[in-house]
C-alpha positions as CSV (number, residue, x, y, z in Angstrom):
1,X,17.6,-24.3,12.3
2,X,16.6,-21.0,11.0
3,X,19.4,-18.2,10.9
4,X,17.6,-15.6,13.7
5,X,20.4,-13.0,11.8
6,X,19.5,-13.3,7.8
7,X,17.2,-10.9,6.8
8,X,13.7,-12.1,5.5
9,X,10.7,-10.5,4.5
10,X,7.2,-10.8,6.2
11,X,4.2,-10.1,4.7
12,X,0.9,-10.3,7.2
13,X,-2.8,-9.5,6.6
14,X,-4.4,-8.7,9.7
15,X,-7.9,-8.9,10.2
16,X,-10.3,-7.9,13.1
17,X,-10.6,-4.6,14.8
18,X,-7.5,-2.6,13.0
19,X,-8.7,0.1,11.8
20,X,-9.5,3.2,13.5
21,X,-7.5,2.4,16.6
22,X,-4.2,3.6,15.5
23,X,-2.6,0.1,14.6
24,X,-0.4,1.3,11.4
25,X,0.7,3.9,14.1
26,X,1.9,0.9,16.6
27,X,2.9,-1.0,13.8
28,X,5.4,1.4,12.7
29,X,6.7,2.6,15.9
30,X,7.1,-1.0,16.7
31,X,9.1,-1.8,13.2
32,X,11.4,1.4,13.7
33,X,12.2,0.6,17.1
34,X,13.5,-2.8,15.8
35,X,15.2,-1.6,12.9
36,X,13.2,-3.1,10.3
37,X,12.3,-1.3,6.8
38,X,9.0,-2.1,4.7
39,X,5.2,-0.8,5.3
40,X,2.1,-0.8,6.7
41,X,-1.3,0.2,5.2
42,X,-5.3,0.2,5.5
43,X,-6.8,-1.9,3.1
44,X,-10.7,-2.0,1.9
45,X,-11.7,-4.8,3.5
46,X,-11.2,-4.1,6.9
47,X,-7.8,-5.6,7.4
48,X,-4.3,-4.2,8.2
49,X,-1.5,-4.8,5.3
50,X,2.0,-5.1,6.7
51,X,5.1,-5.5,4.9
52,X,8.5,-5.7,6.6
53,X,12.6,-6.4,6.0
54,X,14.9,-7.0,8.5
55,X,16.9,-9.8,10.5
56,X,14.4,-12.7,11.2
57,X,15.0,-12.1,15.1
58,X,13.5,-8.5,14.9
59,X,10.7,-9.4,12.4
60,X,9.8,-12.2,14.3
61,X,9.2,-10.0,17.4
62,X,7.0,-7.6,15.4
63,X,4.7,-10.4,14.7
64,X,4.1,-10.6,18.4
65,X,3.9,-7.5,18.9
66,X,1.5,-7.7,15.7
67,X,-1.1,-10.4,17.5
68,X,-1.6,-8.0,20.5
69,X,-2.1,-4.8,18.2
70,X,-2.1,-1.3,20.4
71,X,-4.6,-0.8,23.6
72,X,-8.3,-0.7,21.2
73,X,-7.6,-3.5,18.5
74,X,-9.0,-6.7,18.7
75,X,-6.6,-8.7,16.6
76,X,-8.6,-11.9,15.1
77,X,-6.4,-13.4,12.5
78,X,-3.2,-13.0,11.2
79,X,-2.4,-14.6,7.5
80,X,1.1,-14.6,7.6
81,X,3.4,-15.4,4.6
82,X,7.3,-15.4,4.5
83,X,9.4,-14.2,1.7
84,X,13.1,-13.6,0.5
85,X,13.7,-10.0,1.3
86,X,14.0,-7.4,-1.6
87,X,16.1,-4.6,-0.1
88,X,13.8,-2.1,-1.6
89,X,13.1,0.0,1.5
90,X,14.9,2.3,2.9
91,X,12.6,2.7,5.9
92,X,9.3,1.8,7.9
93,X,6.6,4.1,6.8
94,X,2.5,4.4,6.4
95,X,0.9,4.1,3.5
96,X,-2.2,6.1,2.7
């Protein structure tokens, strides 16, 4: 059984209607509220870039807050990929 209180690092691409309907915004409000650390950024493509630390509970509950996205996104894939975590944030921010 996974320990839900390590901490772990998620890494998620996610791709369908993200941009331009405030998803890094939901995304971050979402990871501060569950006390996780990392990042979340537009990308060229298209897709979403998120990047977060934290106990696996709380991470795991951003991911599903992740495949509903805010009101206007239309979340169609989520490429998810888990990691050791690298401590190398001190909080949940945007990236431009």
């Amino acid at each position: 059984m996974l320990d839900s209180i390590a901490n772990v690092r998620l890494e998620v691409y996610v791709s369908g209607r993200v941009q331009g309907v405030f998803f890094r915004q939901f995304t971050k409000d979402a990871a501060i509220h569950l006390g996780l650390t990392g990042y979340t950024q537009n990308l060229p493509d298209g897709r979403v870039k998120v990047v977060a630390e934290g106990k696996r509970k709380s991470v795991e509950m951003l991911l599903e807050k992740l495949r509903s996205g805010p009101r206007f996104s239309n979340v169609e894939n989520l490429d998810v990929t888990w990691q050791e975590p690298s401590g190398e944030f001190v909080n949940f921010h945007i990236r431009r």
